[in-house]
N, C-alpha and C positions, 0 to 999 in steps of 0.2 A: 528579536530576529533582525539582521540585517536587513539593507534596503538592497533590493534586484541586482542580482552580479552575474554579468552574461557569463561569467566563466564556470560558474555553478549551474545556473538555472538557466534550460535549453526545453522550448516546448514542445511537443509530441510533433506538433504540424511540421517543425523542423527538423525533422531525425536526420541522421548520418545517411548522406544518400550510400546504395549499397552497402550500408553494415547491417549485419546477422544479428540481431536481439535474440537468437535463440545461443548463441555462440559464450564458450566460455568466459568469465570475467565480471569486471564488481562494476555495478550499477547504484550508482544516487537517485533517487525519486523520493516527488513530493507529490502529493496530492491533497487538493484541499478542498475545503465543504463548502457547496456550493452557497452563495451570495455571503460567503464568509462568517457565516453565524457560527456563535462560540456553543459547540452541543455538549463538545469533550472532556471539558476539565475548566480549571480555574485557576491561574498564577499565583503563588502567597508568596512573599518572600524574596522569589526568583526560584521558586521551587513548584514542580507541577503537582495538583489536587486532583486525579482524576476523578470522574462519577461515574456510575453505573455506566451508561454510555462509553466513555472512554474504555473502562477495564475490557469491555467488546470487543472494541476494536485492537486493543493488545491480546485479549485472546487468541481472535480471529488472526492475528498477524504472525503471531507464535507458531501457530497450524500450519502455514505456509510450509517449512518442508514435509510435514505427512501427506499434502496434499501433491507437492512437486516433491519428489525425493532427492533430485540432485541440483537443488536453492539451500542455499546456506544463508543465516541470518546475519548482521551484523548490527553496527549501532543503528538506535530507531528513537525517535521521541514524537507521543501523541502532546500536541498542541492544541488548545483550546476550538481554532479548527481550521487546523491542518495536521499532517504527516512526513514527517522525514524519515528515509529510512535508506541504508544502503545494503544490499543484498546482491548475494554470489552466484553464479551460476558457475556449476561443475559440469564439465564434461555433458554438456546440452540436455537442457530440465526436460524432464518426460512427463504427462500426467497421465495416472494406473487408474482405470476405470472398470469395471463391468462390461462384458460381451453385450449385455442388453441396455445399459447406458452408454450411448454416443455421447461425445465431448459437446458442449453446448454453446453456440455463442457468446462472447468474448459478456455482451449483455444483456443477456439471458438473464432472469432471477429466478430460476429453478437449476442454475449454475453449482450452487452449493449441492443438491443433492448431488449431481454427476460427480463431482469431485470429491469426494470423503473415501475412504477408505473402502478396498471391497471386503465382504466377509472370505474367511480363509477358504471357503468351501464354491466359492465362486472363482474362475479362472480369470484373470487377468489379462486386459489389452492393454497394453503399451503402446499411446498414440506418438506421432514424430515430434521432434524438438521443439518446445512451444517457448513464444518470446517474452519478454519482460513485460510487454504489452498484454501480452494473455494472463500474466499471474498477476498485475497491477487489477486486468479488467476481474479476474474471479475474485480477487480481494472484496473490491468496489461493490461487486455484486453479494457476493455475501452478506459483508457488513451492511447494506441498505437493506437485505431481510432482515438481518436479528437485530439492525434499527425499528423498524416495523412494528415486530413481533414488543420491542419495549415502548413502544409509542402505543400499543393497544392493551399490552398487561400492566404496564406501568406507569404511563404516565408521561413519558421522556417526550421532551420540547420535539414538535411538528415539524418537517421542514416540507418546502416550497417544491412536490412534484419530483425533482432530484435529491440526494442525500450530500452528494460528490458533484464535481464541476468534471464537464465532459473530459474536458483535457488534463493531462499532468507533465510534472517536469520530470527531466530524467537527461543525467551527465553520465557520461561512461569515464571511468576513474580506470589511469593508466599506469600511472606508478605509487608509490610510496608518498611520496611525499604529499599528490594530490588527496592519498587517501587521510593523510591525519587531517590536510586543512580540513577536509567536508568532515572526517568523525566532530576533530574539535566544533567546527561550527555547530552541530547536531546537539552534541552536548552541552554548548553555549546558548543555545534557544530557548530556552526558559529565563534566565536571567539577563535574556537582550530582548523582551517579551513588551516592554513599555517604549522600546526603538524602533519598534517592529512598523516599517513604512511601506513596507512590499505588499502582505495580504490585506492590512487593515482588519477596523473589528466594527461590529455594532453593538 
């Protein structure tokens, strides 16, 4: 991974003053594990090894449009421990919930149940426009449950209190051309994995 490039990586504390995160448009975020411990995977080659763990977290990441239906996926790569991933927002992401499940804070860990799918025979609410900040936070929260749940049936390395570092990065990508440089760097992060000066590792 490269070292810190303001033109990429912009952090939450810093958002676009008055711009809409719920508004259409392609979104870069990273988010990464807290005190930078490697939980996710292991570099061979210049090639990612995920473990048990990581494949989680690509699950969980995949679900993201059943969860928001108008997020579209794009490139993503799990890193030993962090995340890159750019993702679309159509026409202002909505999250379908249950008359009897309300939407739950952004840090909630009972976040996952509210957001899953309702069954067909239950009527659907359709909460307002939710920002990248909200699908970042239900990611976050999710994967620190079904982290949990394989730190207690499996075995998977502890982490320190949090799973994720409070904060994440997030670039709003305007045209074309910014969007290859961030795809390519995305896809160049495994084999720039021993350059990597930005998060550091233990």
């Amino acid at each position: 991974m490269n070292n810190y490039n303001p033109n990429i990586h912009h952090r939450r504390s810093i958002r676009l003053k008055g711009y809409d995160y719920s508004k259409e448009g392609l979104y870069f975020i990273t988010i990464c594990v807290k005190d930078r411990e490697c939980l996710f995977a292991k570099i061979i080659n210049g090639k990612i090894d995920l473990n048990d763990a990581g494949r989680m977290i690509e699950n969980e990441w995949l679900k993201i449009p059943d969860r928001f239906p108008n997020v579209q996926l794009h490139q993503y790569v799990i890193m030993p421990n962090h995340f890159h991933a750019i993702m679309e927002i159509t026409v202002g992401a909505t999250l379908v919930v249950a008359h009897e499940n309300p939407v739950a804070p952004e840090n909630d860990t009972n976040f996952s149940r509210a957001t899953r799918r309702v069954a067909p025979t239950i009527a659907p609410t359709v909460t307002p426009a939710v920002t990248v900040g909200a699908i970042v936070g239900a990611f976050q929260s999710i994967t620190t449950v079904e982290y949990i749940r394989g730190v207690k049936n499996h075995d998977w390395p502890s982490f320190n209190k949090k799973l994720w570092q409070r904060n994440y990065y997030e670039h709003i990508i305007r045209n074309d051309q910014s969007y290859k440089r961030i795809a390519d760097y995305i896809s160049n992060n495994p084999k720039n994995w021993n350059r990597d000066n930005f998060l550091g590792r233990k």
